[in-house]
C-alpha positions as CSV (number, residue, x, y, z in Angstrom):
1,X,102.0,112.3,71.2
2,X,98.4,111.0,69.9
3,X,99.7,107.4,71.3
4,X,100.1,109.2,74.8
5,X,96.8,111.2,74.6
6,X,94.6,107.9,73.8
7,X,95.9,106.6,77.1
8,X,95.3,109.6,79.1
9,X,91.7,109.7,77.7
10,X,91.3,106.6,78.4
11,X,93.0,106.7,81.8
12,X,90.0,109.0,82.4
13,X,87.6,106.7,82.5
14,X,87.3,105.4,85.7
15,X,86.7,108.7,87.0
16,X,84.4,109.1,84.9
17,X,82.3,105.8,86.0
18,X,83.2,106.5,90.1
19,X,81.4,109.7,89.8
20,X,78.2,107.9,89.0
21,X,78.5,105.5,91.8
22,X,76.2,106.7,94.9
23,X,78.7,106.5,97.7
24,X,77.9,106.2,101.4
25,X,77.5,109.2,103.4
26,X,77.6,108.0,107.1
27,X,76.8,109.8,110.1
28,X,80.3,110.0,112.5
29,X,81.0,109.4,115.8
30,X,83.7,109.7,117.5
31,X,86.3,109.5,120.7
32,X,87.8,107.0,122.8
33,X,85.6,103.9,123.8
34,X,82.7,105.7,121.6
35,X,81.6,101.9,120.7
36,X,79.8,101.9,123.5
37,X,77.4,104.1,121.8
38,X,76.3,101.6,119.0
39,X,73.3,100.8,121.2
40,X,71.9,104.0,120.9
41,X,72.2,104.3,117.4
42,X,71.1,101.3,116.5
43,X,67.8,101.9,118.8
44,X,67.5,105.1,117.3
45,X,67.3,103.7,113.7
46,X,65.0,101.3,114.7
47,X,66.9,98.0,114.4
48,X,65.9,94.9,116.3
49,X,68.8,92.3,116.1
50,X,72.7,92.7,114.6
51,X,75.6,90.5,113.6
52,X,78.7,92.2,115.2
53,X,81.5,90.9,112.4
54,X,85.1,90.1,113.4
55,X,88.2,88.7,113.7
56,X,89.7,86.1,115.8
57,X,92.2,88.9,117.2
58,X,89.6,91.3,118.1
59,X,87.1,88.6,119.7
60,X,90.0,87.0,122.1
61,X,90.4,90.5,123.1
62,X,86.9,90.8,123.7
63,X,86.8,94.6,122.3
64,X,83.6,93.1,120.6
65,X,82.0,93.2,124.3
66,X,81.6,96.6,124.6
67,X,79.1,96.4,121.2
68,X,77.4,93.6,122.5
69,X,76.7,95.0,126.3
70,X,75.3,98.0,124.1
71,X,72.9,96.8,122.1
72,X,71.4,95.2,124.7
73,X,70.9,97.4,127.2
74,X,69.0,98.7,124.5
75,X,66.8,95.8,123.8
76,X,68.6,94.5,120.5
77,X,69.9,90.8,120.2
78,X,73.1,90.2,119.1
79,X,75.2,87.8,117.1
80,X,79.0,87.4,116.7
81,X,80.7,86.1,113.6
82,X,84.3,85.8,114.5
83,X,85.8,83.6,111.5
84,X,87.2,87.0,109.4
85,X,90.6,86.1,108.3
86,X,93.8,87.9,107.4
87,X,92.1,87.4,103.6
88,X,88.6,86.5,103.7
89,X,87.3,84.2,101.3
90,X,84.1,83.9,99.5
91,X,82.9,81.1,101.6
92,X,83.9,83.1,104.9
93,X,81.5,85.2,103.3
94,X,78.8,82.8,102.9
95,X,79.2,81.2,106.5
96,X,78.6,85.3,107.3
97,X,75.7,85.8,105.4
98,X,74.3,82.2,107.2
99,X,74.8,83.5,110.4
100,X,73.3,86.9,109.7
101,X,70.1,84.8,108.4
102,X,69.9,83.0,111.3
103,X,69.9,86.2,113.8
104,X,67.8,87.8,111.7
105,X,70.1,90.7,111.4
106,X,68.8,93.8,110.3
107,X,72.2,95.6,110.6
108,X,75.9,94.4,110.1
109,X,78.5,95.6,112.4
110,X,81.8,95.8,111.5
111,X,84.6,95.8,114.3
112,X,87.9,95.4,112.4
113,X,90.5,96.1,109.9
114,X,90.3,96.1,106.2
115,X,89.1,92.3,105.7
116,X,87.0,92.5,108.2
117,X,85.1,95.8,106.6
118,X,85.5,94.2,103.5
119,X,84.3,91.0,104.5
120,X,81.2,92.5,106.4
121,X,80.6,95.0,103.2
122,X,80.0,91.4,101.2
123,X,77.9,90.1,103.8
124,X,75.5,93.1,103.7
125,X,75.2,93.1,100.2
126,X,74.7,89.5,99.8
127,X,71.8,89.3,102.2
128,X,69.6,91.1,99.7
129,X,71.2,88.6,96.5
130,X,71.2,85.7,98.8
131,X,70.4,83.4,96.0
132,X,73.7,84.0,94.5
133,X,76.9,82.1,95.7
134,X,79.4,84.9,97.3
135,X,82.0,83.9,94.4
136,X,79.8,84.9,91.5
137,X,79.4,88.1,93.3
138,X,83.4,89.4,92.5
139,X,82.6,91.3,89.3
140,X,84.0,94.7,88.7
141,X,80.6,96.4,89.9
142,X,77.9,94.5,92.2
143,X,74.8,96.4,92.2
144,X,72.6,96.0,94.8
145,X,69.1,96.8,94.5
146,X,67.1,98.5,96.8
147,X,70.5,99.3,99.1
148,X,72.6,96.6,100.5
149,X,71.5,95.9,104.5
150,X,72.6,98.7,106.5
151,X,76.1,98.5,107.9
152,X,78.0,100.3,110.9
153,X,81.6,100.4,110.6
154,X,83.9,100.1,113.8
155,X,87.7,100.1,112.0
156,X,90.3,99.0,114.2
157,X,93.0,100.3,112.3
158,X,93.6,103.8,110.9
159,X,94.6,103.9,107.4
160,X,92.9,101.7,104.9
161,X,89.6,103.9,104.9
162,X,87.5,100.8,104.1
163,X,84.9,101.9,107.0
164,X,83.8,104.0,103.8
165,X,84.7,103.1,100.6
166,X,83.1,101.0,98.6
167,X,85.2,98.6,97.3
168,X,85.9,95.3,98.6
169,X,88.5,92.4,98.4
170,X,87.5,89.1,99.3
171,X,89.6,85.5,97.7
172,X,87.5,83.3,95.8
173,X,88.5,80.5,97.3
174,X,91.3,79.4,99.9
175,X,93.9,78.8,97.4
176,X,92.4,81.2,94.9
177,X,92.8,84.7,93.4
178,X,91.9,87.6,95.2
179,X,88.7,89.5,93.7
180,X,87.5,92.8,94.0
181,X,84.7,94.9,93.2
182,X,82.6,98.0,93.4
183,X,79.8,97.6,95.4
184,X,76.9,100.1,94.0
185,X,74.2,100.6,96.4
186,X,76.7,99.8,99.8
187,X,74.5,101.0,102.7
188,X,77.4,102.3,105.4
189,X,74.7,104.3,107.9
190,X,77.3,105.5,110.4
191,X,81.3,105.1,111.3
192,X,82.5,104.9,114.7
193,X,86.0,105.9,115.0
194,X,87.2,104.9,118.7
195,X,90.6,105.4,119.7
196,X,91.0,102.9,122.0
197,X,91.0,100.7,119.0
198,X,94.2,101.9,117.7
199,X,96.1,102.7,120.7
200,X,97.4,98.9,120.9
201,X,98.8,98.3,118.0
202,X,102.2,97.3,117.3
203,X,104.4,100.6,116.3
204,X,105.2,98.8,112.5
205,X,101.5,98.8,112.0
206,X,100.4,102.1,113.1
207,X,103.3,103.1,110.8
208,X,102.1,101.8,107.9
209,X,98.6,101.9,108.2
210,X,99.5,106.1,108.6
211,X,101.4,106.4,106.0
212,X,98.5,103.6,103.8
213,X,96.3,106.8,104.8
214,X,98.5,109.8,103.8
215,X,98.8,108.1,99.9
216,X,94.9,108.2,99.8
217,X,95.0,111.6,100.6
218,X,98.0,113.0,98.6
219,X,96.6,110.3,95.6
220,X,93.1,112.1,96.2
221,X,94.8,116.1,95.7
222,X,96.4,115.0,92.4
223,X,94.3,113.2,90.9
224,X,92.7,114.1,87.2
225,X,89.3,113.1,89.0
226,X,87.6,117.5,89.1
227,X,85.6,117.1,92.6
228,X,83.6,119.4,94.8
229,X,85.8,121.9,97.5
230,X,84.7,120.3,100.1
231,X,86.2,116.6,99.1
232,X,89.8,118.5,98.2
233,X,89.5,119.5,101.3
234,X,89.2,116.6,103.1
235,X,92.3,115.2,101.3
236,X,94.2,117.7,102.3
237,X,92.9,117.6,105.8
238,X,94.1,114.2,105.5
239,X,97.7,114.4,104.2
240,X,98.1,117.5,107.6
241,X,96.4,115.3,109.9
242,X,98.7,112.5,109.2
243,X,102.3,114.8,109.1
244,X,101.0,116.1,112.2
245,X,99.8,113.4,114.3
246,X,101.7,110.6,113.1
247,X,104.9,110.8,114.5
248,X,103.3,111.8,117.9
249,X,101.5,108.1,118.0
250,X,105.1,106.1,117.2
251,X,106.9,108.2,120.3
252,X,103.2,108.5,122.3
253,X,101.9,105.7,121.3
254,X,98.5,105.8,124.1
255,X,98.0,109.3,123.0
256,X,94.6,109.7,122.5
257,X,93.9,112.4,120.7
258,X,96.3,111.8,118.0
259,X,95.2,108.5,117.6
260,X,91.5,109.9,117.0
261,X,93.1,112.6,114.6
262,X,94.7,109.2,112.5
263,X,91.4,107.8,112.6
264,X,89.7,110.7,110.9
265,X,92.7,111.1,108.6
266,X,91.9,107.1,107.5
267,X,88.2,108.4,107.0
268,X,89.1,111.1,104.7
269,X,91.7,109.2,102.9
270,X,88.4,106.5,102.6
271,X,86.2,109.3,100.8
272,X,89.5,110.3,98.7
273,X,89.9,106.5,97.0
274,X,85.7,107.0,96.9
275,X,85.5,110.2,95.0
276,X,89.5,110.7,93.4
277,X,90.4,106.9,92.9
278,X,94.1,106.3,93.6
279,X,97.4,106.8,91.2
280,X,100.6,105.6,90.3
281,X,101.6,105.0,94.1
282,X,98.9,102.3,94.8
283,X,99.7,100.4,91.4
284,X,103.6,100.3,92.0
285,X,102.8,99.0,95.5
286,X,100.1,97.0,94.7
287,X,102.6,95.1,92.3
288,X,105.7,95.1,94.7
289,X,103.0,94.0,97.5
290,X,102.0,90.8,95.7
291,X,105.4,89.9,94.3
292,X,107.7,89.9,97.0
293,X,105.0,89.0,99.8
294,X,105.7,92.9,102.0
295,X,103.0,94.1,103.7
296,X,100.9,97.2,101.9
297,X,101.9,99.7,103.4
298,X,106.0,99.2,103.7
299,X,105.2,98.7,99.8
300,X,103.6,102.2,99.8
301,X,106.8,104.0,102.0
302,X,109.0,102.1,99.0
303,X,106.6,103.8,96.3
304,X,105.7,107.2,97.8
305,X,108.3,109.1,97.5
306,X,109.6,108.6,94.0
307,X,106.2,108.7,91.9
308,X,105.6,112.1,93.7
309,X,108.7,113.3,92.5
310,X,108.1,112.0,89.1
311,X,105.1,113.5,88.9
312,X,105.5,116.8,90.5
313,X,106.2,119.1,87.4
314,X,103.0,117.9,86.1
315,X,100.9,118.4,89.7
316,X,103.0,121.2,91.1
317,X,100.5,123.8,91.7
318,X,98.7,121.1,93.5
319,X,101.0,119.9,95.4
320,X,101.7,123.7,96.7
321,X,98.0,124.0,97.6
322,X,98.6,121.0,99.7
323,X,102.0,122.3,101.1
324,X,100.6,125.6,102.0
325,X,97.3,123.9,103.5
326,X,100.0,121.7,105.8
327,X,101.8,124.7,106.8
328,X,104.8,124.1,105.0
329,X,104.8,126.9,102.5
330,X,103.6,130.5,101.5
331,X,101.2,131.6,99.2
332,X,104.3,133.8,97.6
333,X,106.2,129.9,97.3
334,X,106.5,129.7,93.5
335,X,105.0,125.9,93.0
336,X,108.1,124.1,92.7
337,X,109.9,125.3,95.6
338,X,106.6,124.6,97.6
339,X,106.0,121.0,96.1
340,X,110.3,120.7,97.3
341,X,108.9,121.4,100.9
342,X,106.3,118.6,101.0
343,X,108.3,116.1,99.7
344,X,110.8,117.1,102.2
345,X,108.3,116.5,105.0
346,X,107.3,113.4,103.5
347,X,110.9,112.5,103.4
348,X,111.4,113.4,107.3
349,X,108.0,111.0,108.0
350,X,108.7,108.1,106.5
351,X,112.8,108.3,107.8
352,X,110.5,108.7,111.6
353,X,108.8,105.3,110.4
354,X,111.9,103.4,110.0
355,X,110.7,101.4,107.3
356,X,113.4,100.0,105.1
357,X,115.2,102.9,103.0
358,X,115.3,100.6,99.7
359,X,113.2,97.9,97.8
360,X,116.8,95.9,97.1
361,X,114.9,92.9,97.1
362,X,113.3,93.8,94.1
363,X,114.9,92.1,90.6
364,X,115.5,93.4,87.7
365,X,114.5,90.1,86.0
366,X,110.6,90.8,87.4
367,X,110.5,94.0,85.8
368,X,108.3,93.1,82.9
369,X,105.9,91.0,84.9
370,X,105.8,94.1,87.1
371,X,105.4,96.6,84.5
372,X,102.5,94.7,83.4
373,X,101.0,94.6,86.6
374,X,101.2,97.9,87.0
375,X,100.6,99.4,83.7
376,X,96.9,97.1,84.3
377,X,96.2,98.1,87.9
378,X,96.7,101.7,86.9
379,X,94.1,101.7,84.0
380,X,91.8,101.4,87.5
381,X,93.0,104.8,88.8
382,X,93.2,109.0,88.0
383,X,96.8,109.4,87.9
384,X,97.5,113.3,86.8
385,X,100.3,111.5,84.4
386,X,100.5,108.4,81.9
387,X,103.9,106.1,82.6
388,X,105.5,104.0,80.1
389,X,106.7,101.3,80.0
390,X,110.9,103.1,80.6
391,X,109.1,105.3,82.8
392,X,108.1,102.6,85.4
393,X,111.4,101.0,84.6
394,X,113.5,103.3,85.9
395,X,111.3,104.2,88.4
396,X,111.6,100.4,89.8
397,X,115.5,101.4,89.7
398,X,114.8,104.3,92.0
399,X,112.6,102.3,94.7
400,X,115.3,99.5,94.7
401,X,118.0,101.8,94.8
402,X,120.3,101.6,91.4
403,X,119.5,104.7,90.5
404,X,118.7,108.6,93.1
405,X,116.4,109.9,90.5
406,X,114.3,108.9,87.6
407,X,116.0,111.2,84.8
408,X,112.1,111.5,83.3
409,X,109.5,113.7,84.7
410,X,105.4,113.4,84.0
411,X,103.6,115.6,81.6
C-alpha cells in the first residue's frame, strides 16, 4: 500500500507543474471557408507581413490560397513554407525559422495537421531564441521570454487539438529520436476552425482523428488534475460532440455542420491535454503506436475501451457525470450502471469506425519493453489510477484479444 501511494503522489506531479504553465487563450473563429478571414485579423492586430506554414499536401491543393488572397487584400505580404513533413525535424525547423527571417514575419500561420502546428509552434518560439540550434531546443520545458511570435492556427484535421496545446513534437534529426517539449510562453492569438478543411479527408482518418479527440476529452473528465467548471465542461462538451457528430461525418461525410462540431470537439479535447494532461489510454497507445508502426489513433480505438473499463470503479461517479451530460443516463442512474451506458456508446462508435476489433499483432514477447514504455510515458500524465506492472500485462492481453476482461480493477 505505501509502495502504491508514493507512486500516486508522485503521479501527481505533472499536474501539479501544468497548472503553472500560462496556456494560450485564443480568440475563435469559425465556419466553413472561415480562412478567408485571416486578413482581417491579422489587419486588426496590426501585423505587417506572415509566413503561412504547411505541408506539401495542403499547398498542391492550394487550400493555402485562400490565406494568402486574404492577407493581402489587406495590405500584408505573405510567405509560404511548404517543407512540413509527416515528422518534422529540427532542421525543417530551422529552414522555417530562415524563411520567417527573411519575410520578416511578424505572425506564423499554421494551415495543417498536428506536425505542421507543431512544426510552426517551434518556429514561433525559436524566432525570439534564434541563436539556438532548433535541436537544443527539445528539452522537457522551453521557456520563451517575452512570448514566443504570435501564431494563428488553421488545423486541417479534427482531433489532435495541437491548434492549442502547448506541446510539440518535432525529430532531432532525420534518422533520429522524436523529442518533445512544453513550450512555456507559446503565443497562439486566435484558431480558425474551417470546415472545408476536414470535409475531404479519407473516412479512416476522420475516424481516427474523432475518436484521437474523444480520448482527450474522456482522459480530461477523469483525470486527478482538480480544474475550474468551466474546463470539465468543455471535456465533456467534447466526449457529446464527438458521439454525436461523429458517425454523421463517416455516413455524410460533406456535412458541414458536423464537421465544424468535430472541429470544436478537437479544440476542447486541445485545452483538455492543456489543463487535465492525458491517462493510461495515451501511454498504452503511445507504446503500441511506436512498436508495431499503427497509426495514433487505431492505437487509441485498441486502448480505449479496456483502460476505461479498468478504471471505471475508481472514476465511476465521473464517468456518470459525463454519461448524464451525453444524454445517456439519469441523474437517479446509480454510477455504475451509468459508467455501463457510456462505455456502451463507446463500444457502438468505435464498432461504426471499423477499426480493427483486436491488437493480435501485438506479442507477448514485447510485453516488458512495452510495460516499460508505458509505465515511463505515464509518469507524464494524471491517470485517476496507478497500473502495475500485471496490471498493464493483462491489460495488453485484453487489447490483443487472449483475454475479455482484465480480472483487476483500479483503486
Amino acid at each position: 500500500m505505501a509502495s502504491y501511494l508514493l507512486r500516486k503522489t508522485i503521479r501527481r506531479l505533472p499536474g501539479v507543474v501544468i497548472k503553472a504553465v500560462p496556456k494560450p487563450r485564443p480568440e475563435i473563429t469559425e465556419g466553413f471557408q472561415s480562412r478567408q478571414k485571416t486578413g482581417d485579423i491579422c489587419k486588426e492586430k496590426g501585423y505587417r507581413s506572415c509566413l503561412i506554414v504547411t505541408d506539401q499536401t495542403l499547398f498542391s491543393l492550394d487550400y493555402h490560397e485562400m490565406i494568402v488572397k486574404s492577407l493581402e487584400e489587406n495590405g500584408i505580404s505573405a510567405a509560404v513554407f511548404h517543407d512540413i513533413a509527416s515528422e518534422p525535424t529540427a532542421g525543417i525547423v530551422e529552414a522555417g525559422e530562415a524563411a520567417a527571417i527573411a519575410c520578416g514575419a511578424e505572425c506564423v500561420i499554421a494551415l495543417g495537421g498536428g506536425s505542421v502546428l507543431d512544426a510552426a509552434k517551434m518556429i514561433a518560439s525559436g524566432l525570439r531564441l534564434h541563436r539556438l540550434r532548433a535541436k537544443s531546443l527539445l528539452h522537457k520545458f522551453l521557456y520563451v521570454p517575452n512570448k514566443s511570435v504570435p501564431m494563428i492556427s488553421v488545423p486541417s484535421t479534427a482531433g489532435t487539438g495541437a491548434e492549442i496545446t502547448v506541446g510539440a513534437v518535432v525529430k532531432k534529426s532525420d534518422d533520429g529520436a522524436k523529442g518533445s517539449t512544453v513550450i512555456v510562453g507559446l503565443n497562439i492569438v486566435h484558431v480558425i476552425l474551417d470546415s472545408e478543411l476536414t470535409i475531404h479527408a479519407p473516412q479512416s482518418v476522420t475516424a481516427a482523428c474523432g475518436i484521437d479527440a474523444l480520448s482527450h476529452g474522456l482522459e480530461g473528465v477523469v483525470a486527478s488534475v482538480h480544474v475550474p467548471e468551466a474546463d470539465m465542461r468543455e471535456s465533456m462538451e467534447c466526449v457529446k460532440l464527438v458521439l454525436e457528430h461523429l458517425p454523421i461525418v463517416l455516413k455524410t461525410p460533406d456535412c458541414e455542420a458536423s464537421r465544424l462540431a468535430m472541429s470544436r470537439a478537437a479544440l476542447y479535447g486541445g485545452n483538455a491535454i492543456n489543463e487535465q494532461l492525458a491517462g493510461y489510454v495515451h501511454a498504452f497507445a503511445h507504446a503500441i503506436g511506436a512498436q508495431y508502426h499503427i497509426p495514433h489513433g487505431n492505437a487509441i480505438a485498441l486502448s480505449l475501451l479496456p483502460v476505461m473499463r479498468f478504471q471505471k470503479e475508481a472514476c465511476s461517479q465521473k464517468l456518470k457525470e459525463v454519461a448524464v451530460y451525453c444524454g445517456l443516463a439519469q441523474d437517479a442512474d446509480e454510477p455504475g450502471a451509468a459508467a455501463d451506458k457510456l462505455m456502451d456508446a463507446l463500444d457502438s462508435l468505435i464498432a461504426a469506425c471499423q477499426f480493427p476489433d483486436r491488437g493480435e499483432f501485438i506479442l507477448q514477447e514485447d510485453y516488458r519493453m512495452l510495460i516499460k514504455r508505458i509505465t515511463d510515458d505515464s509518469i507524464n500524465y494524471s491517470a485517476p489510477v496507478v497500473l502495475g506492472r500485471k496490471d498493464i500485462s493483462r491489460l495488453l492481453d485484453v487489447i490483443n484479444g487472449r483475454k475479455e476482461n482484465a480480472d483487476v480493477h483500479g483503486g
